[in-house]
VONUVO-592931 format. One record per residue (C-alpha): chain; x, y, z. Coordinates in steps of 0.02 Angstrom, whole numbers, plus 50000, padded with zeros to 5 digits. Layout:
<nodes>
A,X,Y,Z
...
</nodes>
This chain:
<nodes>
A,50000,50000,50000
A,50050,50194,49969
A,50140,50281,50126
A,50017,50412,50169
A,50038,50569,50275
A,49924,50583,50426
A,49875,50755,50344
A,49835,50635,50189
A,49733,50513,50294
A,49640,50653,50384
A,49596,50760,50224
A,49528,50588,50137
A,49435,50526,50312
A,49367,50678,50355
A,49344,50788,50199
A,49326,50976,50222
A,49214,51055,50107
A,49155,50931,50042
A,48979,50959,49918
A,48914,51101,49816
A,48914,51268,49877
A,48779,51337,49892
A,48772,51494,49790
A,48901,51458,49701
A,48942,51584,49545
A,49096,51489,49473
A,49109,51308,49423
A,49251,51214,49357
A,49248,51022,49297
A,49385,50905,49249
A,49412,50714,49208
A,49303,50577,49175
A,49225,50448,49281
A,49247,50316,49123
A,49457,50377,49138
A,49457,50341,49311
A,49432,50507,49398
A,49327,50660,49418
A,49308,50837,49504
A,49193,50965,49509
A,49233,51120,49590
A,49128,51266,49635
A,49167,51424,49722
A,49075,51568,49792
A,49147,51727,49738
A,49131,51909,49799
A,49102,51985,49628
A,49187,52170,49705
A,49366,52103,49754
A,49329,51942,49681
A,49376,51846,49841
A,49341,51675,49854
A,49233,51681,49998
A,49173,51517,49984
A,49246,51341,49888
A,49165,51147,49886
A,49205,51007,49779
A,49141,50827,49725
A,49273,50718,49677
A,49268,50521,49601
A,49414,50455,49632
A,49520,50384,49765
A,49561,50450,49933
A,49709,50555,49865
A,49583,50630,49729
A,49492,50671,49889
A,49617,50732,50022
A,49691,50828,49863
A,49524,50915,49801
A,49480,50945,49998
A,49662,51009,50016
A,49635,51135,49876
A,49464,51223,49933
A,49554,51252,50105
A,49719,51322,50003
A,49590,51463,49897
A,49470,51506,50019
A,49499,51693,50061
A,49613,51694,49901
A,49569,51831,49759
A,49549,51735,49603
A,49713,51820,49542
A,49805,51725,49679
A,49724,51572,49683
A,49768,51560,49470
A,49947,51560,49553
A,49920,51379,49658
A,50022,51234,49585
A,49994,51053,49612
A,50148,51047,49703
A,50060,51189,49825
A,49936,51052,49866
A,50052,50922,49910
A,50137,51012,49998
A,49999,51076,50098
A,49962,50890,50112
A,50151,50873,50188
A,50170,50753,50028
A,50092,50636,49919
A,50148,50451,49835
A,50247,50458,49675
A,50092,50386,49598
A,49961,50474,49650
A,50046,50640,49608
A,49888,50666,49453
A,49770,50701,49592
A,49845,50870,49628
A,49859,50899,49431
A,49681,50897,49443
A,49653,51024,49569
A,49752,51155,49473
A,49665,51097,49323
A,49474,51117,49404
A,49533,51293,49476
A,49590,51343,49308
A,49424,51295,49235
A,49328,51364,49393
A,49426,51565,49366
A,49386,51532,49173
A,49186,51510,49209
A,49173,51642,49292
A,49263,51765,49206
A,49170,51710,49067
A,49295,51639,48988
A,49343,51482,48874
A,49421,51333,48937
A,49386,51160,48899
A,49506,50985,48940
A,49413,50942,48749
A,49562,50876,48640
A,49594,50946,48451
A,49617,50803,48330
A,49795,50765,48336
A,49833,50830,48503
A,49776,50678,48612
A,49949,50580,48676
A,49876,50470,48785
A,49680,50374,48724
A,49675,50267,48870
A,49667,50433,48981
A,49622,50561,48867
A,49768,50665,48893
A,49843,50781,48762
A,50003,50857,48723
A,49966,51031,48809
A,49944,50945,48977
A,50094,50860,48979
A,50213,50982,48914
A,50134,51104,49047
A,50160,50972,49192
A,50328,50930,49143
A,50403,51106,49154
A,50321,51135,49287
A,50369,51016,49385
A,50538,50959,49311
A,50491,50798,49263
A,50618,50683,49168
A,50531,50495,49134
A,50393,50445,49060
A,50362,50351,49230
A,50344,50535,49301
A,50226,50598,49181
A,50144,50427,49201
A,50140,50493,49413
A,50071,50673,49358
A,49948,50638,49238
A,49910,50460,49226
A,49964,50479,49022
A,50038,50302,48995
A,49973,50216,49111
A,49846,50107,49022
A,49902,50026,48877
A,50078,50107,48865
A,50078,50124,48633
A,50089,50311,48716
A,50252,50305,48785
A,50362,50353,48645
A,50238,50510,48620
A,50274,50560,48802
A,50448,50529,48774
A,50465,50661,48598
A,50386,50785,48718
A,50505,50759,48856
A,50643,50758,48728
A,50579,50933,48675
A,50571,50987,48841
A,50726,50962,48907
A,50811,51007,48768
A,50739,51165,48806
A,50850,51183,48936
A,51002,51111,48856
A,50973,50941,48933
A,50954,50758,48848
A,50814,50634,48884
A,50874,50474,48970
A,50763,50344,48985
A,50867,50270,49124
A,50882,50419,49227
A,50809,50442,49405
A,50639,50534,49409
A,50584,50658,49505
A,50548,50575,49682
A,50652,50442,49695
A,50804,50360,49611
A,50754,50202,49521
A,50797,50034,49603
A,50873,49901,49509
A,50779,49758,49463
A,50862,49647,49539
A,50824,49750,49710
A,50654,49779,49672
A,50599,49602,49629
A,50615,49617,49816
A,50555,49772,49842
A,50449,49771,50013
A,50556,49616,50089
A,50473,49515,49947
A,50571,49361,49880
A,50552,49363,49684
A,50425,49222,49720
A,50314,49300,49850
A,50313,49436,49745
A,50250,49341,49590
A,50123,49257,49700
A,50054,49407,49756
A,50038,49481,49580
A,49946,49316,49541
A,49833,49351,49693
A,49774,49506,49617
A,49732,49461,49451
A,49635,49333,49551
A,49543,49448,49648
A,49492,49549,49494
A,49435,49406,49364
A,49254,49394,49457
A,49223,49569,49396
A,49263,49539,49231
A,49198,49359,49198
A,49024,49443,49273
A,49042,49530,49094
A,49077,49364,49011
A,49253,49408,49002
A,49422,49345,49107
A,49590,49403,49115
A,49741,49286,49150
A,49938,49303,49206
A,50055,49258,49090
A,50232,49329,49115
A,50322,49465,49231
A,50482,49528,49182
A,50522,49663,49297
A,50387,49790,49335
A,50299,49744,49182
A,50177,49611,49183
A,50095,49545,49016
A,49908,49470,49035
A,49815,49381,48930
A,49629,49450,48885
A,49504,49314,48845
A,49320,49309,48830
A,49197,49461,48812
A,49387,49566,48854
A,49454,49506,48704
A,49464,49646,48558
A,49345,49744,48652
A,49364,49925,48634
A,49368,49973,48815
A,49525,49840,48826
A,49633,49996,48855
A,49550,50059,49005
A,49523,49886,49076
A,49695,49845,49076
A,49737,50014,49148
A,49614,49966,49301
A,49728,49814,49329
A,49883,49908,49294
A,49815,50033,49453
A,49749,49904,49553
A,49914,49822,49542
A,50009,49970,49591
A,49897,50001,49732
A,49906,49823,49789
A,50105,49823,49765
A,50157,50001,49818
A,50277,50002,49658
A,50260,50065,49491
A,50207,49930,49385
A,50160,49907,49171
A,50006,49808,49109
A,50019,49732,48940
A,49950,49626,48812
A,50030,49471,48813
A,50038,49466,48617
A,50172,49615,48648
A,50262,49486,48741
A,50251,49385,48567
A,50309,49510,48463
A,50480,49546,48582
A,50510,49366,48565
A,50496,49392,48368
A,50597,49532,48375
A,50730,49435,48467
A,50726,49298,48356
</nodes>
């Protein structure tokens, strides 16, 4: 499981402001419940100083997406809108005396819904809608804007940080080498060079030798308990006439096989991103989800 922060804990156990205000003259929405998470924000504002007199919010999500979106309506109130623009994501976790690596996209989310929330009520256009060309990520619906605007600013350097930030990549991973052209560009803005093998943001990779055993796991407890997840999640899916099943892990990646109803079904994508999360969850490391036909084609490749 995640290493949480008591302020974490108390922020997702005992929301503050949580619901619609009432009143409310300013309304910001982002996500999608079918991507995996959702928040709608709404504010009360003083339409002479434009104070924030008031904020609530209504998240889907997890309990980050909730300690982070209850986080961010304590951060604004008594804000102007002019400062409250200025809140990063990074201002919420901090406020939240950190959050996991992984669950770092929550606090995208809250800047993103405050954005949206100033933009309503200013009258003014902003949409998460995605020009055709510009999505980077299907699985998530995330587009190029986003992540070039996460990773400056918050110096991120793998495409297992953007992955942290925005959830991009994190479903069925074809993504990855578009995150990695924007990081590319991005650094190169500032006269650096993209290495995949370099350390991310919050922590310096482990080896994988190290992290087979990562959580005073043997290799073999470790593949067991892999095995006991995909167990505990094939009821859901053969309810739906499909089945999932474990076929290889090589590392942090492990390849499934889809059978049934889940086989070349459209939301395949976003199912095997559920595993891919539930895994991570259940493991406390970053972990990959994949087709076990990609395993195929590697073994081609090899060949």
């Amino acid at each position: 499981m995640w290493d949480y922060s008591e302020k974490v804990k108390e922020y997702f156990f005992n929301p503050k402001n949580a619901g619609a205000v009432e009143g409310a003259n300013a309304v910001g929405e982002v996500g999608s419940i079918s991507c995996g998470d959702a928040l709608r924000l709404t504010l009360k504002v003083d339409p002479e100083s434009e104070m924030i007199l008031d904020a609530g919010f209504q998240t889907f999500g997890c309990g980050s997406a909730i300690a982070s979106s209850s986080a961010l309506t304590e951060i604004i109130k008594g804000k102007t809108l002019d400062e409250a623009v200025k809140v990063t994501n990074q201002d919420i976790a901090d406020y939240l005396e950190g959050l996991p690596p992984e669950k770092m996209h929550c606090s995208v989310m809250g800047r993103e819904a405050l954005q949206a929330a100033v933009a309503n009520y200013r009258g003014e256009e902003w949409s998460d809608d995605h020009e055709e060309g510009a999505l980077v990520c299907k699985c998530f619906a995330i587009d190029a804007v986003l992540i070039e605007e996460t990773v400056r600013a918050n110096g991120l350097r793998t495409v297992e940080d953007v992955t942290n930030y925005t959830k991009a990549g994190g479903g069925c991973a074809s993504c990855h080498e578009g995150i990695e052209e924007i990081l590319i560009k991005v650094l190169a803005e500032k006269g650096e060079v993209f290495d995949p093998n370099a350390p991310g943001v919050s922590e310096t990779p482990v080896p994988i030798a190290a992290s087979a055993g990562k959580g005073g796991l043997t290799n073999l407890q470790r593949m067991r308990r892999i095995e006991m997840v995909i167990e505990s999640i094939r009821p859901n899916l053969q309810a739906d006439h499909g089945d999932v099943e474990l076929v290889e892990v090589d590392g942090n990646t492990v390849y499934v096989n889809m059978t049934g109803a889940c086989s070349g079904c459209q939301m395949a994508a976003n199912t095997l991103g559920g595993i891919q999360q539930r895994l991570m969850e259940e493991m406390g490391e970053f972990m990959k989800v994949l087709p076990a036909s990609q395993l195929t084609q590697i073994a081609r490749a090899g060949g």
